[in-house]
C-alpha positions as CSV (number, residue, x, y, z in Angstrom):
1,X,-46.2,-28.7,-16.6
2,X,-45.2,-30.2,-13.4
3,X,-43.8,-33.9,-13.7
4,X,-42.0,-34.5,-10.7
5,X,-43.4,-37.7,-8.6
6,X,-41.4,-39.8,-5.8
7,X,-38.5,-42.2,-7.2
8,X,-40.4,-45.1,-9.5
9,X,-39.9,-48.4,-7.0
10,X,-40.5,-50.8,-9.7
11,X,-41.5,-50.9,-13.6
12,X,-43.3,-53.8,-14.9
13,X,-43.2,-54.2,-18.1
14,X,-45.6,-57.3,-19.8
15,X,-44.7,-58.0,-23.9
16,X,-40.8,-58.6,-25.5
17,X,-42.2,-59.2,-28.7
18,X,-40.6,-56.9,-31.9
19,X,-41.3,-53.7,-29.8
20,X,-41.5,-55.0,-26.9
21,X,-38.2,-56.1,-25.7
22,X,-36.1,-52.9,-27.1
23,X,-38.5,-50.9,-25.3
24,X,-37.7,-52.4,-22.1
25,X,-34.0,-52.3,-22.7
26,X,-34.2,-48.9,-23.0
27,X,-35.3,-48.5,-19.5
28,X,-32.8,-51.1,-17.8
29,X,-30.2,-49.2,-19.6
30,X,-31.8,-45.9,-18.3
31,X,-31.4,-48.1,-14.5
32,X,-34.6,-47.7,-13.8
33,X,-36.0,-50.4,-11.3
34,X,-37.4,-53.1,-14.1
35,X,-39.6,-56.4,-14.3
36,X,-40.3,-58.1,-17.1
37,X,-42.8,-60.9,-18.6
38,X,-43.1,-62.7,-21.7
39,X,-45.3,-65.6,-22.7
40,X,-41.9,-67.3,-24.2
41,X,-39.3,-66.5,-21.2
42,X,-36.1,-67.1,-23.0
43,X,-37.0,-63.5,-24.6
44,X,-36.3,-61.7,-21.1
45,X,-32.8,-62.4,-21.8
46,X,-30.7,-61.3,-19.1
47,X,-33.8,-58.5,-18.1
48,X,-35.0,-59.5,-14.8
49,X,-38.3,-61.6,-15.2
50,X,-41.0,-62.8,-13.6
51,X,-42.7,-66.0,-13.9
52,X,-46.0,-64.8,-14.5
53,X,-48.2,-61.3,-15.2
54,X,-49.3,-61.2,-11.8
55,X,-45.5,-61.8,-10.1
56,X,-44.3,-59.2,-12.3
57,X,-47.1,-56.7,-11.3
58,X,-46.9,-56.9,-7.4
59,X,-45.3,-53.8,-6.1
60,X,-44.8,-51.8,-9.4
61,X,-45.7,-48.1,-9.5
62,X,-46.3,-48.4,-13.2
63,X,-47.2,-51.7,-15.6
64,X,-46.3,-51.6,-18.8
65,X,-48.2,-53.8,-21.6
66,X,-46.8,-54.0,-25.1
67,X,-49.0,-56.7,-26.8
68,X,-50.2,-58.0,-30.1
69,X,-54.2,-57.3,-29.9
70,X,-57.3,-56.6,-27.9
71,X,-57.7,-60.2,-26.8
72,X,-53.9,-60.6,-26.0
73,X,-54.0,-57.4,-23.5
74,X,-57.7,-58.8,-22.0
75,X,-56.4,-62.1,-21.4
76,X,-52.9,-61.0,-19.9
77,X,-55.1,-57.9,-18.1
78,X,-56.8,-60.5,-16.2
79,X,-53.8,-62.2,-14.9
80,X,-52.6,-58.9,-13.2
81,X,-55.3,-56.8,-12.6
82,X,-56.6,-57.9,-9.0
83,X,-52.2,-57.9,-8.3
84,X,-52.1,-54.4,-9.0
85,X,-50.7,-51.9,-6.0
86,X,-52.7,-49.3,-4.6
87,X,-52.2,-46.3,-6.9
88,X,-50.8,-48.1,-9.8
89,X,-50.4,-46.5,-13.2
90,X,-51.3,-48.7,-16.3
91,X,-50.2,-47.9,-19.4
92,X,-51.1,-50.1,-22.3
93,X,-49.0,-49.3,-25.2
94,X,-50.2,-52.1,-27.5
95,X,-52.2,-51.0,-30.4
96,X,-56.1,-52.1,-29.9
97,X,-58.3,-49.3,-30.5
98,X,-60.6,-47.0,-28.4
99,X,-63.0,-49.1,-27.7
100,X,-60.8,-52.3,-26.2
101,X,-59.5,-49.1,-24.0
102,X,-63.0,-48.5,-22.8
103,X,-63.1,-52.2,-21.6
104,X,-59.9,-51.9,-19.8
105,X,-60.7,-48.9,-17.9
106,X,-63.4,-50.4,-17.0
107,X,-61.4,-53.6,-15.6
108,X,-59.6,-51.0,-13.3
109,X,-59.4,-51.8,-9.6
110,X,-60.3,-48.6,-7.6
111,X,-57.5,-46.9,-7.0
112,X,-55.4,-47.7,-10.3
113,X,-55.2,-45.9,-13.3
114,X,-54.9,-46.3,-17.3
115,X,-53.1,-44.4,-19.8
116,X,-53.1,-45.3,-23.7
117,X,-49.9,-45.2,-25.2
118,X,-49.6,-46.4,-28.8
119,X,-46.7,-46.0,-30.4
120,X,-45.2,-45.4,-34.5
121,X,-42.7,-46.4,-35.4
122,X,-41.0,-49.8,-35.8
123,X,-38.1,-51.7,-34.3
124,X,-35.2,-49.3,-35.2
125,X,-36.5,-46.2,-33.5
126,X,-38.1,-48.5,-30.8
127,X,-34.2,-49.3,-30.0
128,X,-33.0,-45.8,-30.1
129,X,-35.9,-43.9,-28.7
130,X,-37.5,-42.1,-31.5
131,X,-40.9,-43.6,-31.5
132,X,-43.5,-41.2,-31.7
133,X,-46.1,-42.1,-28.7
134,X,-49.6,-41.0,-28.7
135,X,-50.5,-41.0,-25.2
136,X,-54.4,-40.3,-24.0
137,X,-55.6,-40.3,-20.5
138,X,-56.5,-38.3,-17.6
139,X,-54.4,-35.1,-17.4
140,X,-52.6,-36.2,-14.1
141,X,-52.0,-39.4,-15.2
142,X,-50.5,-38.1,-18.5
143,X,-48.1,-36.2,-16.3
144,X,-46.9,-39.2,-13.9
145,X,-46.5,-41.5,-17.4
146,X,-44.2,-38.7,-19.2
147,X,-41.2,-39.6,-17.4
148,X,-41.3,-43.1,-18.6
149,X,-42.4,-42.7,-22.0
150,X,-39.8,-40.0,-22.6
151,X,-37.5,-42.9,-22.8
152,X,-39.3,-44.4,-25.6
153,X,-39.4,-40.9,-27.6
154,X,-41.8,-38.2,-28.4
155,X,-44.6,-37.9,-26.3
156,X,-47.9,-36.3,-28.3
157,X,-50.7,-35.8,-25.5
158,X,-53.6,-36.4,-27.7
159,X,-56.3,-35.5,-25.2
160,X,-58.8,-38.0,-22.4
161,X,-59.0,-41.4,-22.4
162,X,-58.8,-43.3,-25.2
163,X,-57.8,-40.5,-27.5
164,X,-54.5,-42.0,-28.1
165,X,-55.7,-45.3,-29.0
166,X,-57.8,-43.5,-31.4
167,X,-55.3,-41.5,-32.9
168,X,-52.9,-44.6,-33.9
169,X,-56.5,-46.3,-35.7
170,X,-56.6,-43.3,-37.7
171,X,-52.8,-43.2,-38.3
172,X,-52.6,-46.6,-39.3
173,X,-55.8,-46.4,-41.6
174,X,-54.1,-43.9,-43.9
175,X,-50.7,-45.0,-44.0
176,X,-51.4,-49.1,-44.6
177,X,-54.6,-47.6,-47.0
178,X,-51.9,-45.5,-48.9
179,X,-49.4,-48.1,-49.0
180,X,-51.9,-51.0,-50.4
181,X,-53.0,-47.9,-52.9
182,X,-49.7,-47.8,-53.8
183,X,-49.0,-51.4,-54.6
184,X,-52.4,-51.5,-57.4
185,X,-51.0,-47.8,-58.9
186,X,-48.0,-49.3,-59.9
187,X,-50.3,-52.4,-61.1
188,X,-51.7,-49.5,-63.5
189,X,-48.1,-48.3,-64.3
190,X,-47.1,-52.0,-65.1
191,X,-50.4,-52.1,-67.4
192,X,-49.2,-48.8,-69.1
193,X,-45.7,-49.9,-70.1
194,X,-44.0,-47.7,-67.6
195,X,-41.0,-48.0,-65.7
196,X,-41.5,-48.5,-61.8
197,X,-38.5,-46.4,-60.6
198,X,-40.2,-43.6,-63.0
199,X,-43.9,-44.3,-61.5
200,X,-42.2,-44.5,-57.8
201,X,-40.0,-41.2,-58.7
202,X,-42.8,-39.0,-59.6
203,X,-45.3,-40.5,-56.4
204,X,-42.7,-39.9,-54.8
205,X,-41.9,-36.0,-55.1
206,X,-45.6,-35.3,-54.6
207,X,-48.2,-35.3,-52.2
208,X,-47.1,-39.5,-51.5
209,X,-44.2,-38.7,-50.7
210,X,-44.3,-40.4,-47.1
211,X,-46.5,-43.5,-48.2
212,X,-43.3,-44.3,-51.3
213,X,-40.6,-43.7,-48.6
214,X,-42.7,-46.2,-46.1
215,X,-43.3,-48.5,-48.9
216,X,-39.6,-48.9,-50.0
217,X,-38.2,-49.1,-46.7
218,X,-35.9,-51.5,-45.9
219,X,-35.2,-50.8,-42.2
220,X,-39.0,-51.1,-40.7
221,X,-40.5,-54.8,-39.3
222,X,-44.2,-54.0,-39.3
223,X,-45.7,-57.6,-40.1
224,X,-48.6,-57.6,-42.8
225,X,-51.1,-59.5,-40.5
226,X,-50.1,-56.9,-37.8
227,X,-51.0,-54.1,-40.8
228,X,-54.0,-55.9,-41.6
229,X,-55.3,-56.2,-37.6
230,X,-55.1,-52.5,-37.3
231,X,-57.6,-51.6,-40.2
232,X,-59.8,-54.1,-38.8
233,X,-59.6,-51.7,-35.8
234,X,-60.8,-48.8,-37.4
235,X,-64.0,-50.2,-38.0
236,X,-65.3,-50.2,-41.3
237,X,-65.3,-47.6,-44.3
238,X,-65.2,-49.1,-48.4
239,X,-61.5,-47.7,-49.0
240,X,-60.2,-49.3,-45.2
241,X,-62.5,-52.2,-45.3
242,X,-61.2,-53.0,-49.1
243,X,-57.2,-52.4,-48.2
244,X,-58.0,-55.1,-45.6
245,X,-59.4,-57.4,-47.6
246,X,-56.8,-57.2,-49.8
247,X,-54.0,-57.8,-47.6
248,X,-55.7,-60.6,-45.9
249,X,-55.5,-62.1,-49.8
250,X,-51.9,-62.4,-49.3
251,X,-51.2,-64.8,-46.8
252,X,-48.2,-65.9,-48.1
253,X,-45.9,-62.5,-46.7
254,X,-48.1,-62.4,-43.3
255,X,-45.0,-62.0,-41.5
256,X,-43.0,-60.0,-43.7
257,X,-43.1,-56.2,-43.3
258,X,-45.5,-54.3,-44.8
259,X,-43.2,-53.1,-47.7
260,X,-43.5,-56.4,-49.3
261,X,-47.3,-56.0,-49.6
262,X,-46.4,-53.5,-52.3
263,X,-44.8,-56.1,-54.7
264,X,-47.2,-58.6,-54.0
265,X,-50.3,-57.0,-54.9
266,X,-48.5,-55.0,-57.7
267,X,-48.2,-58.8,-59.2
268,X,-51.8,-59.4,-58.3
């Protein structure tokens, strides 16, 4: 695979929220030629900013969006989008589904291009660059985006457009599902007499193994609201549609990591 292109001129990159902002230190500390913008600009730190989506935008090879939801890329997309350069490469690594893709690319100026790049992974890795990217798109815009998102971490070419956006819904269905699961077995376990660390022990050397190591982590900052917005991506389904519902009945740990969900509806 052949992923040489001409020296990036400029990198804008829209988003410093959680993820965000390490993400774009990574690439001024790789010297790459960087842009930034942020809704609150006291986030930028001492990354070069811009005072608005479309100032950040002019000139850049490739834009870089890292926001919270569907409407949050639409509404930032349509600061930028008639600012983008001739040839520009999009890549929206927010986490909104197929289907807000669909209506992105279809926002596209002639002559620009979009690739979906969700990521997994939380702040830690998003610091150190082991985030695990899901990237869907056109096969030669694949190619010019895998110089940049190698800086991010592990680059898994999911197919056309969209397919990466699609991939993270189904991901994050089974994982948040599981953990929520998780959180109303040991409900049972409490009902039974049984020790957690015993119910967590045996989950844990079995098939669950993943969903008990996510669910105990101490380390990850994925907010429950944020958990909750991404089975509401996925569309529907009793299991996914119930897991949501049930998170949503927590409102008090919103913006705690999704770790905590596990006590919470363990207590009911």
């Amino acid at each position: 695979m052949n992923t040489e292109h001409a020296p990036l001129r400029k990198i804008a990159f829209l988003g410093l929220g959680r993820m965000g902002l390490p993400m774009a230190r990574r690439l001024a500390a790789a010297a790459l030629p960087l842009t930034v913008w942020n809704r609150s600009p006291e986030r930028a730190g001492d990354l070069p900013r811009a005072a608005s989506p479309a100032e950040a935008v002019e000139g850049a090879d490739v834009v870089i969006t890292m926001l919270t939801d569907p409407a949050a890329v639409q509404e930032v997309a349509g600061h930028f989008l008639g600012h983008l350069a001739p040839g520009a490469l999009w890549i929206d690594m927010s986490s909104v589904g197929p289907q807000a893709v669909a209506a992105l690319r279809e926002r596209l100026p002639a002559g620009t291009s979009l690739v979906d790049a969700p990521v997994l992974g939380s702040v830690g890795p998003a610091a150190n660059g082991t985030l695990t990217i899901y990237a869907g798109g056109e096969s030669a815009d694949l190619d010019r985006a895998q110089p940049v998102l190698e800086h991010f971490g592990r680059v898994l070419r999911c197919g056309g457009p969209g397919s990466g956006a699609a991939l993270k819904v189904v991901v994050m269905g089974a994982v948040v599902a599981g953990v929520t699961a998780l959180g109303e077995a040991l409900a049972v376990a409490d009902g039974f007499g049984l020790p957690q660390e015993l119910a967590l022990e045996v989950l844990g050397g079995g098939p669950l193994a993943g969903v008990v190591a996510r669910a105990r982590s101490r380390e990850s900052d994925f907010p429950v609201r944020l958990a909750a917005k991404d089975l509401a991506l996925a569309g529907g389904g009793r299991v996914l549609t119930a897991a949501h519902e049930v998170l949503l009945s927590h409102p008090g740990i919103a913006d705690e990591d999704l770790s905590r969900a596990v006590e919470a509806i363990r207590r009911g």
